[in-house]
N, C-alpha and C positions, 0 to 999 in steps of 0.2 A: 627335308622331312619335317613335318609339323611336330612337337612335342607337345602340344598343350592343346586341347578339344577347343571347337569351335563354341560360342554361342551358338543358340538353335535361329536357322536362318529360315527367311521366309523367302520364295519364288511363285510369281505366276507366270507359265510356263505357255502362255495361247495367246495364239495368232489373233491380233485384234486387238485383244483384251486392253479393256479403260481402266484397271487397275494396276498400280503401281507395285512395285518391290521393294520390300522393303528389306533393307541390307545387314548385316551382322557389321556392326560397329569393328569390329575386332580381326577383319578379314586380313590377313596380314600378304595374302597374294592379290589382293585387289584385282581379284579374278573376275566378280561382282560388280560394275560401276554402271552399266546401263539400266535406266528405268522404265526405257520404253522400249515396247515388243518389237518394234522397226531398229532401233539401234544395238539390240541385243545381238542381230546376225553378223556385225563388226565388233562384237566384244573380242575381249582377248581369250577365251575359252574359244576351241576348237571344234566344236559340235554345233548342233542344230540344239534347240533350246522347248521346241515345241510341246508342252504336252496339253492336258485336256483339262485342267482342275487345278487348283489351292495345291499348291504340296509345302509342307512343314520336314526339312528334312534334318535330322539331331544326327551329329557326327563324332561318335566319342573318339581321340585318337586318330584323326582320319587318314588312312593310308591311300584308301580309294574306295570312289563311289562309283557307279554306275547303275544310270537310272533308265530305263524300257517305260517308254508311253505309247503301248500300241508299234509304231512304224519308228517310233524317236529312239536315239540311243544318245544320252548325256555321259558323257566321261568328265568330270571334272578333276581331276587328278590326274597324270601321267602313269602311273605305276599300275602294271598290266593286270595284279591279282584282283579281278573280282568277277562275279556271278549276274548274272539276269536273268528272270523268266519272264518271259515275250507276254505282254500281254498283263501280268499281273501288277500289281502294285506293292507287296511285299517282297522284298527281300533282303537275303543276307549276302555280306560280301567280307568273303574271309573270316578275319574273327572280328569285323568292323559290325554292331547293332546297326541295323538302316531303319527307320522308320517312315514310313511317309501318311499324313493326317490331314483331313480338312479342317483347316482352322477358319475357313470362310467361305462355307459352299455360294453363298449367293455370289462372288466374283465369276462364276459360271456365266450367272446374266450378262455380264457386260462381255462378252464372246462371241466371235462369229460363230462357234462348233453352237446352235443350239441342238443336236440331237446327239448331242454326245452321251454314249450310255453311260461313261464313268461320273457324270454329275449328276446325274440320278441313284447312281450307284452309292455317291458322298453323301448325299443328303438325306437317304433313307437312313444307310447303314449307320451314319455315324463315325466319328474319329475311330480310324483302322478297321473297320468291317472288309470283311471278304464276305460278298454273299452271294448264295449257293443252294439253291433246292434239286435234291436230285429222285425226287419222288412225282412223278407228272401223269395224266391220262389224255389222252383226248378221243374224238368222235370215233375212231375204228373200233373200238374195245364195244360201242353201244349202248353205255351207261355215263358215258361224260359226251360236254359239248367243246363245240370248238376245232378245230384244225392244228396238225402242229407248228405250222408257222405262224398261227395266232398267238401259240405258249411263248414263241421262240419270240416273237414281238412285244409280246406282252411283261419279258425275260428283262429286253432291254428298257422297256418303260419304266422299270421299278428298279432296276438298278442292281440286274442281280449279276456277279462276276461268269458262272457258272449256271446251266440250267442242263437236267439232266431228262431224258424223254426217256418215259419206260413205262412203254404200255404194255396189256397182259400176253401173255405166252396162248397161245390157243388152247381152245378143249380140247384135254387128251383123253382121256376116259371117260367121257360121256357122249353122244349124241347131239352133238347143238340141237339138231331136227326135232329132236323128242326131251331137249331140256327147255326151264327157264330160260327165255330170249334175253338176248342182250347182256353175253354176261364176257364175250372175249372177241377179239378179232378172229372172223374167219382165218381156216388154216391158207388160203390162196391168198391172203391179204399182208400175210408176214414178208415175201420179198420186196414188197409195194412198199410198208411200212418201213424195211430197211432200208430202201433204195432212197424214201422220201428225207430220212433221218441224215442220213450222211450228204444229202444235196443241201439242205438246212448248216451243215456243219460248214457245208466249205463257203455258204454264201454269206454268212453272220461273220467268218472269220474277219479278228480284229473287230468285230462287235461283240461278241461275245462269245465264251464257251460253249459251244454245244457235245454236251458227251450223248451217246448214243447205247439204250438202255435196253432193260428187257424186263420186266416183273414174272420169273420164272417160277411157277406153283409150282410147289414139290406136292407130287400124287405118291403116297409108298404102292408099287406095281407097275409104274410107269418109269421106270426109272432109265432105261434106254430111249424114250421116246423124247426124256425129256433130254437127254444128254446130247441127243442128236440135234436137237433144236440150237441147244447151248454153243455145239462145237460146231454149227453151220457159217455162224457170219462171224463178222471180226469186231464185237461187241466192246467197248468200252469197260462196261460192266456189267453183270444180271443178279438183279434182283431176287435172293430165296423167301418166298411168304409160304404160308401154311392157310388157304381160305376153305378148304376141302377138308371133310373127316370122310372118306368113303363118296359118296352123292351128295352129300350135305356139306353148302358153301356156309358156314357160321356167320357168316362176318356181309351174308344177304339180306337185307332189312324183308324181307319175303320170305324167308326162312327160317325166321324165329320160333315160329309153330315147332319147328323140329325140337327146342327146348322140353316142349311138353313130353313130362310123364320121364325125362331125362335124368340120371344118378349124376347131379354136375363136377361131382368132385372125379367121375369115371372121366365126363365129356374132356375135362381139367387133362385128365394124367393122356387122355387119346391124343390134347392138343400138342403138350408138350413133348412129347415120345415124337412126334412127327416133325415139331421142330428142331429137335435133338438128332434126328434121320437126315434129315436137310440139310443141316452146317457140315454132316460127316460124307456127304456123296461128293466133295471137290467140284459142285456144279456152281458154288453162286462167290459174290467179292460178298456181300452185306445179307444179312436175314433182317426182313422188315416188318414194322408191326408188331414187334415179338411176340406182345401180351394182347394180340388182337381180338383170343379168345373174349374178354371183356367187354367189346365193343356195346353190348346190348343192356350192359348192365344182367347177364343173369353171371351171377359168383355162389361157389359153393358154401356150403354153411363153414368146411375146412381150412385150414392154414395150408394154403398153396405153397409158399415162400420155399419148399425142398424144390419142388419141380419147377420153379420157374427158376434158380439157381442153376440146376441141372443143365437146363438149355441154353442158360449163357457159359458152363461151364464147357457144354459141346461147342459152344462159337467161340470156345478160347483153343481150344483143343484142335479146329481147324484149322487156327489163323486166319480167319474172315473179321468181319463188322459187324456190326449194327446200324440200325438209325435211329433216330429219334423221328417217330414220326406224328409230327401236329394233329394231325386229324383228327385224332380222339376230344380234340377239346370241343368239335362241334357234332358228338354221338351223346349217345346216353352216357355213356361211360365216364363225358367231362374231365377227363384228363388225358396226355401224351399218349402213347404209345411207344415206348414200355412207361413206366411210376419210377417216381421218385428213387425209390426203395432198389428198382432192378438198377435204375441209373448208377445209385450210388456204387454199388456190385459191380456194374462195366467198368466203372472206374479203378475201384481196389483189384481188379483181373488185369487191368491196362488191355481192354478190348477198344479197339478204333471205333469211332461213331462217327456217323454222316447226317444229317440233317433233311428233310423234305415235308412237303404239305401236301402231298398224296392228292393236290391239285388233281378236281374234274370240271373244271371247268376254267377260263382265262383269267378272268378275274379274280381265280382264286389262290392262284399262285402265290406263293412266297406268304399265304394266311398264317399268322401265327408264330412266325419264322423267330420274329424279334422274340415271341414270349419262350420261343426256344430256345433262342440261344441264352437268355438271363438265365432260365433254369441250369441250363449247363454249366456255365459259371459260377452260379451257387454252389452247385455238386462239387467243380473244381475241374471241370474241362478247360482245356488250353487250346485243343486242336479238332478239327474236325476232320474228317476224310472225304480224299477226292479220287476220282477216277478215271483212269483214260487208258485205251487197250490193254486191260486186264489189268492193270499195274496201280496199286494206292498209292497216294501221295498225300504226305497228312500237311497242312497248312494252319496257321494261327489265327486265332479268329477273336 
């Protein structure tokens, strides 16, 4: 058994790779000794050594590591106590801190993997990022472009760990025929939709995460039609947003006329009361946009701040999420979705947040992401939320 922490050691871990390792002076099992990727497979460690990227791995106390790169499993230690999640690059193992960090994305270049997602993944995010949009649209909805295996491509081009697909819930109380075009996927186009999402899941696998989503409008009156939607497939997670007050989409840059001649502090209390309905029907994992009312810039002359309280008080009171969702910064509105102000509130409630760019089109995924996650930080977030068959899973970001 080791008594004394290692220095923090450095490994490049790829097939090919023209960069060297560089050793921890102090290895006292000189487990360590090969510096070239062909000679590493006769090291005296027991494993395959492969992964895809820079790892910096800090071992305080080390009882055991084990480190998951995709298809790799590195055991370097013999002692059987530790943890992996397939695919990710954080974890914890026992009561041992693991970190792993790019301290030199460019040693990617010199690699045979060049489309390796996780060197995109490094170089965007930054030493220790997990990234993650789980807010996306594309061409079925008829207001965003794009296919979803453009998102899903476009996912692994920027380097995101997770990308979540959640296009809109179909019209339920209106008429497509005789509404505004273009505003959800037909209702015959949802098993299409599902069918497409989970073919995406299994084909990316080990490229990326694809959770498989649903942007589910809470309509108050509709509340079986939407239940039935919710409990049909075996969704990852659904999305609860509020874009409806009655026939009027607020949050329709073609429907701000509905503004006019408006009491906005009434429009205010209809939006919230319908958010606060949403968190409480057990339909959705996140409520999104929360403060989407604002989108337009029209705000009442009043102190909202009770009823926006209110409805993070009902998403505390569910046990659901939130997210933070970017979009706002490219509306009138010029900020998040929720403000500062709610953020801080999520925090002091310890309500889960999740992150997305409400992405409508491919290239605009992951928009804003970074200026997201600094805010969070500010505030005093540590974790974000993730999702996979109904079940949250908070991770370190």
């Amino acid at each position: 058994m080791l008594h004394q922490p290692f220095d923090t050691i450095s490994y490049c871990y790829v097939t090919d790779c023209k960069n060297t390792v560089n050793l921890a002076e102090n290895d006292p099992f000189k487990r360590f000794t090969c510096k070239s990727a062909a000679k590493k497979q006769r090291s005296t460690v027991n494993a395959r050594f492969w992964a895809m990227f820079d790892v910096f791995l800090q071992v305080l106390c080390l009882r055991a590591v084990v480190f998951d790169a995709g298809d790799v499993f590195l055991q370097v230690l013999r002692l059987p106590s530790a943890v992996f999640d397939a695919g990710d690059v954080f974890l914890q193992v026992g009561v041992v801190g693991f970190r792993s960090l790019c301290r030199n994305s460019a040693a990617c270049g010199g690699c045979s993997f060049k489309n390796c997602h996780r060197s995109g993944f490094w170089k965007q995010g930054g030493a220790g990022a997990l990234l993650i949009d789980y807010h996306t649209h594309h061409a079925r909805c008829g207001h965003a472009v794009g296919e979803l295996e453009e998102y899903v491509k476009r996912g692994i081009e920027i380097g995101l760990h997770e990308i979540g697909l959640s296009d809109h819930m179909p019209l339920l109380h209106v008429d497509p025929a005789d509404y505004y075009p273009e505003m959800a996927m037909p209702m015959e186009e949802l098993p299409r939709y599902v069918e497409e999402c989970f073919g995406l899941k299994e084909k990316y696998k080990g490229q990326i995460n694809v959770r498989v989503g649903l942007e589910g409008d809470y309509i108050e009156g509709c509340e079986d039609a939407i239940h039935a939607i919710v409990s049909a497939y075996p969704w990852d997670y659904v999305i609860g947003s509020v874009h409806f007050l009655g026939t009027w989409d607020v949050t329709d840059f073609r429907q701000t006329a509905g503004w006019d001649g408006q009491d906005r502090m009434a429009v205010y209390e209809r939006y919230y009361d319908a958010v606060g309905k949403a968190a409480a029907t057990g339909f959705y994992d996140y409520i999104g946009h929360i403060d989407v009312i604002k989108r337009f810039g029209y705000k009442p002359d009043g102190d909202v701040t009770d009823m926006e309280d209110a409805a993070l008080e009902a998403v505390k009171r569910a046990g659901i999420a939130i997210e933070l969702n970017a979009s706002g910064l490219r509306t009138p509105a010029a900020e998040m979705f929720p403000s500062r102000r709610m953020l801080e509130r999520v925090l002091d409630l310890g309500i889960p947040l999740t992150i997305g760019s409400d992405a409508h089109h491919p290239e605009r995924l992951g928009q804003y992401l970074d200026e997201a996650r600094a805010l969070l930080k500010e505030v005093g977030f540590r974790q974000l939320a993730t999702f996979e068959g109904r079940k949250r899973r908070m991770i370190d970001f």
